[in-house]
C-alpha positions as MATLAB code, in Angstrom:
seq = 'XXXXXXXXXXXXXXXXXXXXXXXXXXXXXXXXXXXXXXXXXXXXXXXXXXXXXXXXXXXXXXXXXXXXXXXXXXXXXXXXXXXXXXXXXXXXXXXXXXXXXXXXXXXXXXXXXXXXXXXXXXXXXXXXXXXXXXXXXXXXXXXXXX';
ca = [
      21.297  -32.561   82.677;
      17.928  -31.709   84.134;
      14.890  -31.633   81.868;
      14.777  -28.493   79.793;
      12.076  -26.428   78.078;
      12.237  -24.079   75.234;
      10.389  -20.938   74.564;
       9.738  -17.777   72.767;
      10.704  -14.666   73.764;
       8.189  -12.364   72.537;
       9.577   -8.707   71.010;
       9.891   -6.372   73.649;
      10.060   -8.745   76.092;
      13.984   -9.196   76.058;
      15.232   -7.922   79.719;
      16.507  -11.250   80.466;
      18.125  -12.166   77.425;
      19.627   -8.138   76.939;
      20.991   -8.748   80.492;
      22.376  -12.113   79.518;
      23.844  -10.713   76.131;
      25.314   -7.734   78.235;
      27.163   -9.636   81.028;
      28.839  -12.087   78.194;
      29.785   -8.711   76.141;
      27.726   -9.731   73.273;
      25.691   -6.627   71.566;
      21.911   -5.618   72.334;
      21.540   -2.734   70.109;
      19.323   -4.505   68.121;
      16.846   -7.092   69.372;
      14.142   -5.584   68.866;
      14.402   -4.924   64.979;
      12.089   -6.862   62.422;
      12.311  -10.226   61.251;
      13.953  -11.273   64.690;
      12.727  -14.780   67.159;
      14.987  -15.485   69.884;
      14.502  -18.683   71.874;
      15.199  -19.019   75.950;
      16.518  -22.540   77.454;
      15.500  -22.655   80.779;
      14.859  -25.545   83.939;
      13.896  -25.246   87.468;
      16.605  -23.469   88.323;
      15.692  -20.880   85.964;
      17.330  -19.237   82.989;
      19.995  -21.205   80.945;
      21.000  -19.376   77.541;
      19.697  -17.818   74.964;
      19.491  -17.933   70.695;
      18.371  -15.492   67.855;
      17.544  -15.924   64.376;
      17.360  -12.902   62.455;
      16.175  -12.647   59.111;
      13.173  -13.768   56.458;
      14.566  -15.633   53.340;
      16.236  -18.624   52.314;
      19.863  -17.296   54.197;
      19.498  -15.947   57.829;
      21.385  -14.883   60.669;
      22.172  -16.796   63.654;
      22.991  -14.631   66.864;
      22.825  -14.104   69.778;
      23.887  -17.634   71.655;
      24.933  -16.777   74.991;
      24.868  -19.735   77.939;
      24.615  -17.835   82.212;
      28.406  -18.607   83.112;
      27.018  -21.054   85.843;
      25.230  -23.289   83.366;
      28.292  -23.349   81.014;
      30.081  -26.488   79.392;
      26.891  -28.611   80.231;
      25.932  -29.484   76.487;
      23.856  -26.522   76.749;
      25.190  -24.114   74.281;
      24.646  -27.213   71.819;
      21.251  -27.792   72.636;
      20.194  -23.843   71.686;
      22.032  -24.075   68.164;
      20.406  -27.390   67.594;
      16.637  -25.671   68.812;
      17.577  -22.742   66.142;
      18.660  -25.162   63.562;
      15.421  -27.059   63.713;
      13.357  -23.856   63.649;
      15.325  -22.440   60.960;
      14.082  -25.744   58.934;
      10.523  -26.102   59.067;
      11.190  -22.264   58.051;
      12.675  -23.199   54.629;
      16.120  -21.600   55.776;
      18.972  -23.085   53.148;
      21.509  -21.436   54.822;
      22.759  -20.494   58.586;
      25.068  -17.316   59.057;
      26.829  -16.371   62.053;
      30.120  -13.853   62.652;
      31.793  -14.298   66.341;
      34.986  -13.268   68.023;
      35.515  -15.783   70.514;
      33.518  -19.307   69.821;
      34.692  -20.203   66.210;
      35.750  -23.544   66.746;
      32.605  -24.123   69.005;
      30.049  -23.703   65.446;
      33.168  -25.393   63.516;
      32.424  -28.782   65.427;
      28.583  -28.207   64.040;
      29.092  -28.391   60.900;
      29.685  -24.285   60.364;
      32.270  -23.608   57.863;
      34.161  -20.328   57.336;
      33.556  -18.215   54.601;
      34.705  -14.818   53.147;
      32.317  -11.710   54.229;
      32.937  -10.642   50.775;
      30.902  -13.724   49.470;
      27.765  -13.373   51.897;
      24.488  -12.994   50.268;
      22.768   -9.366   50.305;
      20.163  -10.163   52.912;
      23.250  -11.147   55.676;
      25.227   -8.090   54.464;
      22.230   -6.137   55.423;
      21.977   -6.781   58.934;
      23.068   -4.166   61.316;
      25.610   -7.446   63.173;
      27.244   -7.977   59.651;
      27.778   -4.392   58.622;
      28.370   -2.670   62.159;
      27.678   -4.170   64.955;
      30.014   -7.091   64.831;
      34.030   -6.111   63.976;
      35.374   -6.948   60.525;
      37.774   -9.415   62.321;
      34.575  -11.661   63.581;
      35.028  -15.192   62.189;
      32.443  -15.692   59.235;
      31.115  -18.848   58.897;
      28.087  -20.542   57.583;
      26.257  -23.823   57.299;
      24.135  -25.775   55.110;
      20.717  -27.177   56.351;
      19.739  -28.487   53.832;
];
């Protein structure tokens, strides 16, 4: 693996990541909402993946991950949830909340557990992924930071 950097992606400033989100036929309706930060991976070859927190208490949402198919199953995809994690700590976030149809087992092997989406706090049932966005047969699961 080739030294990578992380960054910000400043709101409004999401073409890359929307197109990224769009080609992996994961939702875009609503970066640019409040109480969003979505990181960027990247090397000299340019782009890798993206990650999103969403949220502003002690529970918050996790979206977003998508890897460019020709950086894929590299350790990448990893490396983002890790970044996020970290952030998400010297935030104060308890709790990490994510729904997906396809990578379940992917957030299993870090330490994400599934959970009923009739037990998720107020502040995840809130978000526009939880109550629309995301289809009530997306895999709930959460994970404990601290």
């Amino acid at each position: 693996m080739s030294r990578v950097t992380f960054s910000g992606i400043v709101r409004g400033a999401h073409d890359v990541l929307r197109l990224a989100l769009d080609a992996a036929g994961l939702p875009t309706d609503d970066l640019d909402g409040p109480n969003r930060a979505f990181f960027g991976l990247s090397d000299e070859q340019g782009p890798i993946g993206f990650i999103g927190l969403e949220g502003d208490g002690s529970d918050r949402l996790l979206r977003s991950l998508v890897v460019v198919p020709s950086r894929r199953l590299q350790g990448h995809g990893a490396l983002l949830v890790a970044h996020a994690e970290a952030v998400a700590r010297l935030d104060g976030v308890e709790r990490l909340h994510l729904l997906t149809t396809s990578v379940a087992e992917f957030f299993r092997a870090r330490g994400y557990r599934d959970r009923e989406r009739a037990d998720a706090p107020a502040a995840i049932v809130a978000t526009a992924q939880f109550r629309s966005i995301c289809p009530g047969s997306a895999t709930y699961l959460v994970k404990d930071l601290a």
